[in-house]
Backbone as CSV, one residue per row, in Angstrom:
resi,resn,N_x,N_y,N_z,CA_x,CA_y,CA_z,C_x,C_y,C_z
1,UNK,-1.082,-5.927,-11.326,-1.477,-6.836,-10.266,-2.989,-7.025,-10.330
2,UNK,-3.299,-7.833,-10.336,-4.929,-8.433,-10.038,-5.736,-7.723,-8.707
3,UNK,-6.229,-7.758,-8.852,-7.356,-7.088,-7.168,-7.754,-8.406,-6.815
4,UNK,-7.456,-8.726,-5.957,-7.607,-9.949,-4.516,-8.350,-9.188,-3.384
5,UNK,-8.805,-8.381,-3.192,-9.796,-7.978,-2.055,-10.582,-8.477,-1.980
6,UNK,-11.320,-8.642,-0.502,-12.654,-9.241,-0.433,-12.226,-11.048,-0.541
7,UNK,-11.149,-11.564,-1.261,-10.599,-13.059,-1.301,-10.480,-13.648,-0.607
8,UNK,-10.205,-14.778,-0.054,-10.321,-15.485,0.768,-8.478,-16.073,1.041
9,UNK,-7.591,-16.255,1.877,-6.183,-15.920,1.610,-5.805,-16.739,0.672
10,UNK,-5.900,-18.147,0.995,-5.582,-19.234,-0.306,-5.624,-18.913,-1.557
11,UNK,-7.011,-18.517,-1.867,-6.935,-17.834,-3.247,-6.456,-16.975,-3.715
12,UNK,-6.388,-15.600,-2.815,-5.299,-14.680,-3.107,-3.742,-15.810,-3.096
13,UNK,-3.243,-15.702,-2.660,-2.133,-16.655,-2.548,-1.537,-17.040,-3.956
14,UNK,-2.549,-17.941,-4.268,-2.526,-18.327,-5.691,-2.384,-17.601,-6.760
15,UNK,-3.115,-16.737,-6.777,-3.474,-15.511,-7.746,-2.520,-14.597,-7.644
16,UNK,-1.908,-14.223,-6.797,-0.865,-13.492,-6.421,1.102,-14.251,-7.232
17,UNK,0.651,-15.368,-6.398,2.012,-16.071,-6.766,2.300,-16.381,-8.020
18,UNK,1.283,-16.344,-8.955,1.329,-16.453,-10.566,2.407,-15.480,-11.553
19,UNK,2.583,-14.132,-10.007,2.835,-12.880,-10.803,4.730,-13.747,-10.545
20,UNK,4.560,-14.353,-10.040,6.480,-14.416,-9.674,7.235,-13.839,-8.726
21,UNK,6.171,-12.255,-8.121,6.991,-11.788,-6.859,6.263,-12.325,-5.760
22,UNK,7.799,-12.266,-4.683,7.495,-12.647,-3.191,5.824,-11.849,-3.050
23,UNK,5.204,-12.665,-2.366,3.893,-11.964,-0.982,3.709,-12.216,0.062
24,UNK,3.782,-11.196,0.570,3.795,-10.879,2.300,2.874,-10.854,3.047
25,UNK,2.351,-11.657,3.743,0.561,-11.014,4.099,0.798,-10.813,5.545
26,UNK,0.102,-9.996,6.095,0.479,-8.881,7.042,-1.380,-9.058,7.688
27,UNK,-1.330,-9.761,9.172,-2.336,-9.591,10.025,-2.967,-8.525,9.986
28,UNK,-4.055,-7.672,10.060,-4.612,-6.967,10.873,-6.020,-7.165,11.729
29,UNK,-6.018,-6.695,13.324,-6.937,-7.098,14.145,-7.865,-6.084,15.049
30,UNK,-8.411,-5.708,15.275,-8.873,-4.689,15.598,-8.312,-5.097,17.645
31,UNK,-8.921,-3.973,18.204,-8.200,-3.881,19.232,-8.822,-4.749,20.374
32,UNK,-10.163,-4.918,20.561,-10.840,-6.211,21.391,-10.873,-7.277,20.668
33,UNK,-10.712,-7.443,19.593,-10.217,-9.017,18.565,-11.216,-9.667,18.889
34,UNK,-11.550,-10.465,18.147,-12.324,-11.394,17.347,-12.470,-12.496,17.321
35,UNK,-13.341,-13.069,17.304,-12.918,-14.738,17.146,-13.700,-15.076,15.598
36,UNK,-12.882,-14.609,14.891,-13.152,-14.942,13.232,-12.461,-15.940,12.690
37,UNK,-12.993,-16.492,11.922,-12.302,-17.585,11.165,-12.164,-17.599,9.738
38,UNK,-13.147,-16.605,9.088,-12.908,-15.914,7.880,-12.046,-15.094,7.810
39,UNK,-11.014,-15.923,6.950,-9.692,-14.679,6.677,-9.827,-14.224,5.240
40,UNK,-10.050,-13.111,5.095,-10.184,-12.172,3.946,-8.997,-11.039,4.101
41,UNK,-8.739,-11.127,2.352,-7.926,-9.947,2.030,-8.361,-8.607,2.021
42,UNK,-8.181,-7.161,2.807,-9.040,-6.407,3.078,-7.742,-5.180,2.631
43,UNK,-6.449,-5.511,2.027,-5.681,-4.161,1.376,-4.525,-4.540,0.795
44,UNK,-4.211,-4.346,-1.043,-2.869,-4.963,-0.629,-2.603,-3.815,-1.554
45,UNK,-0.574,-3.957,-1.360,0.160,-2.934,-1.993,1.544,-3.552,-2.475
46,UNK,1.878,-2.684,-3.420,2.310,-3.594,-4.374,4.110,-2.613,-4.829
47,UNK,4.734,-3.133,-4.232,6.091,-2.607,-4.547,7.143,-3.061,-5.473
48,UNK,7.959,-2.663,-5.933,8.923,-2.678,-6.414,9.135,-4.657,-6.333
49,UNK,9.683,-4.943,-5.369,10.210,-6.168,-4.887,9.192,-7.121,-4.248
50,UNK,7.592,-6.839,-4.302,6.765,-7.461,-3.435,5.339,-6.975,-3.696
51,UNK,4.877,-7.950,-3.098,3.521,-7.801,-2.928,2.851,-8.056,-1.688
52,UNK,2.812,-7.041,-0.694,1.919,-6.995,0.718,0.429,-7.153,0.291
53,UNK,0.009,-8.044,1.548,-1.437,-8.305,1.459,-1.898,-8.552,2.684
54,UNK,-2.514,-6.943,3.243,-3.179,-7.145,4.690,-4.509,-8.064,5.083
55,UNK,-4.682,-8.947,5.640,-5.570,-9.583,6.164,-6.222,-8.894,7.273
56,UNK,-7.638,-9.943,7.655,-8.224,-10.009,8.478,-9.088,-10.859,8.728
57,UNK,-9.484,-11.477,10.177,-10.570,-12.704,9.832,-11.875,-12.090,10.555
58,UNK,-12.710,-12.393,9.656,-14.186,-12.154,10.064,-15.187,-13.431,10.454
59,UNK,-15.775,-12.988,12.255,-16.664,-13.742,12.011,-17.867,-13.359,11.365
60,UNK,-18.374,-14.580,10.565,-19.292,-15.202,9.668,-20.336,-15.727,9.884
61,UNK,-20.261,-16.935,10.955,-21.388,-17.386,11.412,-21.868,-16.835,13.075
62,UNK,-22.805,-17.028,13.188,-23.741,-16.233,13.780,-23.906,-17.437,14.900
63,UNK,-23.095,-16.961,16.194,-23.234,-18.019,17.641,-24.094,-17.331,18.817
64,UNK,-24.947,-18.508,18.693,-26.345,-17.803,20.093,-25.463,-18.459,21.647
């Protein structure tokens, strides 16, 4: 499997789906949440039948 961390999901996506197995991408949010709009791939794991790929969105730009 390729390393997609740090990716942006689309591109993982792509890069991922080349391999032929299903991918699953799986939210994660911290507990007061965010208002991010950068979604980055931040863990994935890779089974038998699949390929999980935990997300998360980061904000990026900087609001006064």
């Amino acid at each position: 499997m390729r390393s997609v961390l740090g990716l942006d999901l689309k591109t993982a996506e792509t890069l991922l789906s080349a391999s032929g197995k299903p991918v699953r991408f799986v939210e994660v949010r911290s507990k007061k949440g965010g208002r991010g709009d950068d979604k980055r791939v931040i863990k994935t794991v890779e089974t038998d039948t699949e390929t999980i790929v935990y997300w998360s969105a980061f904000q990026t730009e900087i609001t006064r």
